[in-house]
Backbone as a ProteinNet text record, in pm:
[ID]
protein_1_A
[PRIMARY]
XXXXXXXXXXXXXXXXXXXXXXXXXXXXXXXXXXXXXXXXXXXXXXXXXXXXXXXXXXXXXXXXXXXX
[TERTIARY]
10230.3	10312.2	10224	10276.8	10183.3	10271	10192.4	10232.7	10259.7	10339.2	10355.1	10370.3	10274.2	10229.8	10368.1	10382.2	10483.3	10358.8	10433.8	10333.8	10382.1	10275.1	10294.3	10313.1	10373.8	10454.1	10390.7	10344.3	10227.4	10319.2	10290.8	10396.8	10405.5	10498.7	10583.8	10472.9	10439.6	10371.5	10448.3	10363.5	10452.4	10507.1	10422.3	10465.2	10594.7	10653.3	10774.1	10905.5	10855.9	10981.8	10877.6	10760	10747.1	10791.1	10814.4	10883.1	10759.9	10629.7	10536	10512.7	10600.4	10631.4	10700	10665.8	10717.6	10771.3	10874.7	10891.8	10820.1	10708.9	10623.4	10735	10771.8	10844.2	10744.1	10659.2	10532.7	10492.5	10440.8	10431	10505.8	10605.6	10749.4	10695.5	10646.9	10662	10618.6	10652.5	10644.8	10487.1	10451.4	10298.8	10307.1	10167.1	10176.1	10180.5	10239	10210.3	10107.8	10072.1	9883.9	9808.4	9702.5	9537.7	9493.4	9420.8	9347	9218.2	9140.4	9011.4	8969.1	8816.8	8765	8714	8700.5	8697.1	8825.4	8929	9063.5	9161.3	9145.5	9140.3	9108	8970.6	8892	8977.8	8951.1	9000.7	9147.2	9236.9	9369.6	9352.9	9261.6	9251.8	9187	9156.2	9085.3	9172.9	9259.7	9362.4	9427	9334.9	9318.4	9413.4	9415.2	9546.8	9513.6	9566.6	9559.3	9661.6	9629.4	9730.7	9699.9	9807.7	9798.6	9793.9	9689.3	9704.2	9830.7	9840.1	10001.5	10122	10094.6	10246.1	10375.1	10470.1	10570.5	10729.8	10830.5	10909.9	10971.5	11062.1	11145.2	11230.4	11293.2	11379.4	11545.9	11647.6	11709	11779.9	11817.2	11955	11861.2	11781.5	11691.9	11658.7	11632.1	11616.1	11726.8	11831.9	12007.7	12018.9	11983.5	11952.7	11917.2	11783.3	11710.4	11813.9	11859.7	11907.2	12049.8	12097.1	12251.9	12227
14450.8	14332.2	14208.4	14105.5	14016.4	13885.2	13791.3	13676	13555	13484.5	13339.3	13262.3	13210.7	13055.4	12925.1	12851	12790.5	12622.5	12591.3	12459.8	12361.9	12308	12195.1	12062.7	11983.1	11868	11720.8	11641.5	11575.2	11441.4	11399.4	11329.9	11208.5	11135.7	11036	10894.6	10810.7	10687.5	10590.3	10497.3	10366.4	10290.7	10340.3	10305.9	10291.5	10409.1	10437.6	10299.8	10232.3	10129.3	10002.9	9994.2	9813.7	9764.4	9638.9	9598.7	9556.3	9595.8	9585.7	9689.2	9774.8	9961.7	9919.7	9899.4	9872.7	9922.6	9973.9	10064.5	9974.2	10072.7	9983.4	10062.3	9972.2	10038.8	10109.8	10024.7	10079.2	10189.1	10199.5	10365.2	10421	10417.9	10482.6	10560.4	10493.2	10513.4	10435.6	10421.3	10378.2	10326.9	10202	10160.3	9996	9999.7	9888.9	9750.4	9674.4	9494.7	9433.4	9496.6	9394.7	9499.1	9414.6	9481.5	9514.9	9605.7	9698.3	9630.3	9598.7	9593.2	9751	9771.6	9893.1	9958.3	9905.9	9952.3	10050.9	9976.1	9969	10067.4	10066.5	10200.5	10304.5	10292.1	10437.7	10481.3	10432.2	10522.5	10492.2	10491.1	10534.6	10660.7	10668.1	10783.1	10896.4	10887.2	10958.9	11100	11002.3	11106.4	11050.3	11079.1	11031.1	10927.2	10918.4	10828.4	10687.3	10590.6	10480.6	10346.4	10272.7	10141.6	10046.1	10024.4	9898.9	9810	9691.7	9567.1	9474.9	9497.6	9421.6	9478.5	9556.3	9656.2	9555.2	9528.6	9468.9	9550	9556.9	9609.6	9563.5	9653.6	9645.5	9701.7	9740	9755.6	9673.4	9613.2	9506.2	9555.1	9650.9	9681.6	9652.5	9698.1	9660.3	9486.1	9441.1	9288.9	9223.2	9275.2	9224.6	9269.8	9401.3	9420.3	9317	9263	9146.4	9065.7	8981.7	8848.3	8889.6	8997.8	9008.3	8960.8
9040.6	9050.6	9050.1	8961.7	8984.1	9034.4	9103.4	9201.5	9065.1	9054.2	8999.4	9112.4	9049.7	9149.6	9061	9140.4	9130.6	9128.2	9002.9	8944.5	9021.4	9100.8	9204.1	9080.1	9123.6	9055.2	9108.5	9038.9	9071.2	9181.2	9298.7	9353.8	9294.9	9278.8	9221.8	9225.6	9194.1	9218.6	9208.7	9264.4	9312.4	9211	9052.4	8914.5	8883.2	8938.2	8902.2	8940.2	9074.9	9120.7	9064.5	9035.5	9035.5	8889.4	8935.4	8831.5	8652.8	8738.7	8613.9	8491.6	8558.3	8459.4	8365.1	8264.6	8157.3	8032.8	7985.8	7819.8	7740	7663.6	7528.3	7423.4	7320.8	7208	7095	7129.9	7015.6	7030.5	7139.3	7231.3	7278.1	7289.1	7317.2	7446.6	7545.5	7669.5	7766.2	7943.7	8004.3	8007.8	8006.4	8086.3	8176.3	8235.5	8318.8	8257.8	8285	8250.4	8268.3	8418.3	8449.6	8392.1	8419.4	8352.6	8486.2	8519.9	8611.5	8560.7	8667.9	8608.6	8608.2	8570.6	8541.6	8635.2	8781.8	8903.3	8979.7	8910.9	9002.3	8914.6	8751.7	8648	8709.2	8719.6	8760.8	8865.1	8957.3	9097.7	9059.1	8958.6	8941.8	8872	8774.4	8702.7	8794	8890.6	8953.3	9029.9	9019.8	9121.2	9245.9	9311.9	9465.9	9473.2	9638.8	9613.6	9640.5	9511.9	9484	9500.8	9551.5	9640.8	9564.9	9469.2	9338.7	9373.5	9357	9432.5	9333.2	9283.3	9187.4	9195.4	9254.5	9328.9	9340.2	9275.4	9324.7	9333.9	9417.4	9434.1	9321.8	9223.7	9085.5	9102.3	9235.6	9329.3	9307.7	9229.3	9232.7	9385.1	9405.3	9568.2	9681.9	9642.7	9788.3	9794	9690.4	9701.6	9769.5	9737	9777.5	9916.7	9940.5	10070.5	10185.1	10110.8	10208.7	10184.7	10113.9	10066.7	10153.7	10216.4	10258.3	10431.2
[MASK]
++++++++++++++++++++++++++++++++++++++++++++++++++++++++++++++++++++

């Protein structure tokens, strides 16, 4: 009998809500608006876990949230 390992699923990044995630049509997929310098690249590509300094909430309910 053999074991299947069950493919861990890489967790979600903060990419996903800021409002700098952008659809490129050219590339027909999601990328960022700011530029990373090549310090701040690296240790995104790295893995590890990385805290975008341009992070902005792209959130609209939660903004309304505050504003209620």
């Amino acid at each position: 009998m053999s074991k299947t390992k069950k493919q861990a699923r890489p967790a979600p990044t903060n990419c996903d809500y800021c409002m700098y995630y952008e659809y490129d049509e050219d590339y027909e997929c999601y990328t960022c608006g700011k530029d990373l310098d090549e310090d701040d690249m690296a240790h995104f590509l790295s893995g590890r876990s990385f805290e975008c300094p341009f992070f902005r909430n792209g959130n609209e309910y939660a903004i309304v949230k505050k504003q209620m």
